[in-house]
C-alpha positions in Angstrom: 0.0 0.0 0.0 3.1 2.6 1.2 4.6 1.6 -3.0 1.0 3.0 -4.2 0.8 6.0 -2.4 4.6 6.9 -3.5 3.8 6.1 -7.0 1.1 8.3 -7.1 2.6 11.3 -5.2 5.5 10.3 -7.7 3.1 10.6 -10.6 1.0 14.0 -9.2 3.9 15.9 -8.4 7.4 15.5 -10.3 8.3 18.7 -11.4 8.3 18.5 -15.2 11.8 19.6 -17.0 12.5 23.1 -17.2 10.0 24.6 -14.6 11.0 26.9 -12.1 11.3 25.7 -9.1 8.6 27.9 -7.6 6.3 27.7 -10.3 6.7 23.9 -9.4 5.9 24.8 -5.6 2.9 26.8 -6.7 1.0 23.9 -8.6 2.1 21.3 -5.9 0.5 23.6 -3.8 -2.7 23.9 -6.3 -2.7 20.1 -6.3 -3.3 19.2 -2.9 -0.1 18.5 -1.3 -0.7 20.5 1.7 -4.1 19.0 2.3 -4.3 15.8 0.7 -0.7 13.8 1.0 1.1 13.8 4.6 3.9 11.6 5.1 6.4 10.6 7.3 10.3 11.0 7.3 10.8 7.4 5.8 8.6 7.5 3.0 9.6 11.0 2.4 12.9 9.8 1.7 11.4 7.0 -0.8 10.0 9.7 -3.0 13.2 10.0 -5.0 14.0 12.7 -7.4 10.9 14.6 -6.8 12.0 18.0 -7.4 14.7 17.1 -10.2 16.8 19.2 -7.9 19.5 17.1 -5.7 19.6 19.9 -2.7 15.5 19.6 -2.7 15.3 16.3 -2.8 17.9 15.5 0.1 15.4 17.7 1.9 12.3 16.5 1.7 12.7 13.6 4.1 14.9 15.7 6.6 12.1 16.7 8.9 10.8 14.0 11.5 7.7 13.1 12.0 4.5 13.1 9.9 3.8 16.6 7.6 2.0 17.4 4.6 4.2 17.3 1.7 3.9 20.8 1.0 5.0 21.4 4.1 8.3 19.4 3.7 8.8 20.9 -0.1 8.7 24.5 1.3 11.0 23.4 4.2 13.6 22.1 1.5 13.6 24.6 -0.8 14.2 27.7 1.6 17.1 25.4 3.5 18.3 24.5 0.1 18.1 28.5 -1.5 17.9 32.1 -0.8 15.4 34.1 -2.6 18.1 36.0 -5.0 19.2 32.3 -6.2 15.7 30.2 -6.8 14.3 33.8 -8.0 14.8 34.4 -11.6 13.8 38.3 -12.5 12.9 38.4 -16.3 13.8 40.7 -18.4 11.0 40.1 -20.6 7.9 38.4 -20.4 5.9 37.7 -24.4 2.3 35.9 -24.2 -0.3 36.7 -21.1 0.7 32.8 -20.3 4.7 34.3 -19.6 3.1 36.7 -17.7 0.7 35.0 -15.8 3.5 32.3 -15.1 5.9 35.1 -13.7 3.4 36.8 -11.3 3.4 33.3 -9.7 7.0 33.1 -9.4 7.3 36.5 -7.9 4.1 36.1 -5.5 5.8 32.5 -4.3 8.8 34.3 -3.6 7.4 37.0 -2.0 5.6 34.6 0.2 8.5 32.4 1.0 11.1 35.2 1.8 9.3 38.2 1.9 9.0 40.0 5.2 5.6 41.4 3.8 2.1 40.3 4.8 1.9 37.4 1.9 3.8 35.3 4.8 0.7 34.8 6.3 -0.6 33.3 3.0 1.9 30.2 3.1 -0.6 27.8 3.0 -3.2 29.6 0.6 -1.0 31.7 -2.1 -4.0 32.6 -4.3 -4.9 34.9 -1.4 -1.5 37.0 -1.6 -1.5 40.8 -2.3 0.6 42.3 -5.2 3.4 44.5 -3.7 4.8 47.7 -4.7 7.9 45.0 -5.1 5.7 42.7 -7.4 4.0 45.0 -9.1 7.5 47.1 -10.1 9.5 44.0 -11.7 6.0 43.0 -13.3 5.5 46.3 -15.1 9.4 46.4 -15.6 9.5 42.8 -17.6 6.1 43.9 -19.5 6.4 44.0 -23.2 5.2 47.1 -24.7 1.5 45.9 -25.6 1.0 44.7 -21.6 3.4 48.0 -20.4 0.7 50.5 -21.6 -2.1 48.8 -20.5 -0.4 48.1 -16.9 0.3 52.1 -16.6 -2.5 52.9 -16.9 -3.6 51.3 -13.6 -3.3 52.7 -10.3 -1.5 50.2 -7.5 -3.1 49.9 -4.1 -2.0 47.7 -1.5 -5.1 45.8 -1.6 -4.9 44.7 -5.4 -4.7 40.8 -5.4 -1.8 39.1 -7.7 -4.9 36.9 -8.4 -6.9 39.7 -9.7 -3.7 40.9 -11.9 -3.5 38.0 -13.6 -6.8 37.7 -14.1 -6.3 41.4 -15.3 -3.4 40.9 -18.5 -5.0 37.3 -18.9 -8.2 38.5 -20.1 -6.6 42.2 -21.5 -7.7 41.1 -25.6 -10.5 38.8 -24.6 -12.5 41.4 -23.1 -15.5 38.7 -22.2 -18.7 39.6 -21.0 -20.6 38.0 -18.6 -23.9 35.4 -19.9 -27.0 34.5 -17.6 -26.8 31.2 -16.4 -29.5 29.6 -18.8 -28.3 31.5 -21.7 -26.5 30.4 -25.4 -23.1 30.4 -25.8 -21.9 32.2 -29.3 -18.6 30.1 -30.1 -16.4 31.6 -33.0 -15.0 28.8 -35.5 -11.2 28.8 -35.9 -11.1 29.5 -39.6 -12.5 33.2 -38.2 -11.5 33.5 -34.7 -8.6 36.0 -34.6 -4.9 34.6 -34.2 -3.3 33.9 -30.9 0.0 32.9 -29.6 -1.6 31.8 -25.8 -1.8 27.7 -25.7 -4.7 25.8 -23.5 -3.1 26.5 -19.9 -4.1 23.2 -18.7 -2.1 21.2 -21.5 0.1 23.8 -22.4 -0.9 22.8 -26.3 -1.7 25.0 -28.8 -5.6 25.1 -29.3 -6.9 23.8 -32.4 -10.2 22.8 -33.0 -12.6 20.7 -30.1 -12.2 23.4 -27.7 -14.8 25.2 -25.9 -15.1 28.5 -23.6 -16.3 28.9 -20.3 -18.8 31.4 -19.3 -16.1 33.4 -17.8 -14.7 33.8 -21.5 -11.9 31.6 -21.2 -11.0 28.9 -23.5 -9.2 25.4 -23.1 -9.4 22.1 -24.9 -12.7 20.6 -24.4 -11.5 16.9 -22.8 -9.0 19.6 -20.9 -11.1 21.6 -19.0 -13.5 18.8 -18.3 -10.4 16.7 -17.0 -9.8 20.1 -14.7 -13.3 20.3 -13.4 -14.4 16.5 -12.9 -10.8 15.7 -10.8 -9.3 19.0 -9.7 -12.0 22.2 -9.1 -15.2 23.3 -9.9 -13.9 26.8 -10.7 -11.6 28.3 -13.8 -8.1 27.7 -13.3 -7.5 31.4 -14.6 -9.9 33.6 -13.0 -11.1 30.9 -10.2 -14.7 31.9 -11.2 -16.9 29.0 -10.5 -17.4 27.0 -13.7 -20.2 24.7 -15.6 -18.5 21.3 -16.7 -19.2 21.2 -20.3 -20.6 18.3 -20.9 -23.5 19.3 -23.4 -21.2 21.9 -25.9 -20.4 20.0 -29.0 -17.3 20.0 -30.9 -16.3 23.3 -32.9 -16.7 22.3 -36.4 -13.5 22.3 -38.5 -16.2 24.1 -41.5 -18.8 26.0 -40.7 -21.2 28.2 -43.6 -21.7 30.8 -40.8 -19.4 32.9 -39.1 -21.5 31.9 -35.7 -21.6 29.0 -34.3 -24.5 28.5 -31.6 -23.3 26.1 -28.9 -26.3 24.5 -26.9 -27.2 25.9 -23.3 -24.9 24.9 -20.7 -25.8 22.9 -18.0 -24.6 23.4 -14.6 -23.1 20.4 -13.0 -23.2 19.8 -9.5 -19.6 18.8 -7.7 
């Protein structure tokens, strides 16, 4: 039974190649593994090359007794670095999903070294606050199209790195909110106008059988109903609460309209 559960912590949270290392944290975090895997030291040390990362790994199984495995990831990974060496400021962020990505890199470091109030949000980072220090290497790294948009926002202290991402995520979809019984108008890709953003569950470029939620944001269809089945009932963007789509057909590859009327969506109970 012990070889199961390690296999499937194995299997939940490797951190894939070339992910930062608080990105990693971030979506471990996301996952469950503060509430949902506790272990003690000895199968802790069984979990192998977890992080990729030999100083993180070594880590994991230092601390006695039984914890949550986020508990013993975070432990590692501040013994293991300071902030200036598992931090990585960008120069330059490209697509909303860059930016997106490195707003949780600087809210995980802010919570794990930061002597700011985001300490208090170790076990809940989707709660923390963007900083003056978050929001300045944000706008800093913004490419031009993201930089004018960002200036022309006012920073508070109570402005929520959720809400910013939230913010540049939806900055060209400009989606408006649909009553709960009504259509959904889904665009064709041979006339939907060209991205460079990828489905942020799979990270794959969306093509056709997608489908938008009523929050206006889009993913693979067997994606986002993967997402909402196992992991959440809300959008993993926004963190709206989301309708499983199990009613929207496939977008047609051809279409003689320039419309395509989806059927009502049906609200799922989780």
């Amino acid at each position: 039974e012990s070889q199961y559960k390690l296999q499937d912590i194995r299997q939940r949270f490797t951190r894939p190649p070339d992910q930062s290392l608080l990105f990693w944290l971030y979506e471990c975090w996301f996952f469950g593994a503060g509430t949902d895997v506790f272990l003690n030291s000895y199968e802790a040390r069984q979990l192998g090359s977890l992080s990729r990362d030999v100083a993180v790994d070594r880590g994991i199984g230092r601390r006695m007794g039984t914890l949550s495995l986020w508990r013993r990831l975070v432990a590692s990974v501040r013994e293991a670095y300071t902030m200036d060496e598992v931090m990585v400021y960008r120069d330059r962020w490209n697509t909303k999903l860059e930016g997106v990505h490195y707003l949780t890199e600087l809210a995980m470091a802010d919570i794990l070294y930061g002597n700011t109030r985001n300490m208090q949000y170790l076990d809940d980072p989707d709660k923390a606050y963007c900083t003056w220090g978050i929001w300045e290497a944000f706008l800093k790294s913004a490419p031009p199209f993201y930089a004018k948009a960002l200036s022309s926002l006012t920073w508070h202290r109570d402005l929520k790195v959720l809400k910013l991402q939230a913010y540049v995520w939806d900055y060209r979809l400009k989606p408006s909110p649909l009553p709960q019984d009504s259509c959904v108008e889904i665009q064709p890709k041979e006339y939907a106008a060209p991205g460079d953003d990828p489905c942020t569950i799979c990270h794959e470029e969306l093509s056709r059988n997608t489908c938008e939620l009523e929050c206006g944001h889009e993913f693979h269809r067997e994606c986002i109903r993967t997402w909402l089945l196992e992991h959440s009932s809300t959008c993993p963007i926004c963190r709206d609460y989301a309708v499983l789509p199990a009613d929207v057909p496939e977008r047609p590859a051809w279409n003689n309209s320039k419309r395509y009327k989806a059927k009502a969506w049906k609200r799922s109970v989780f």
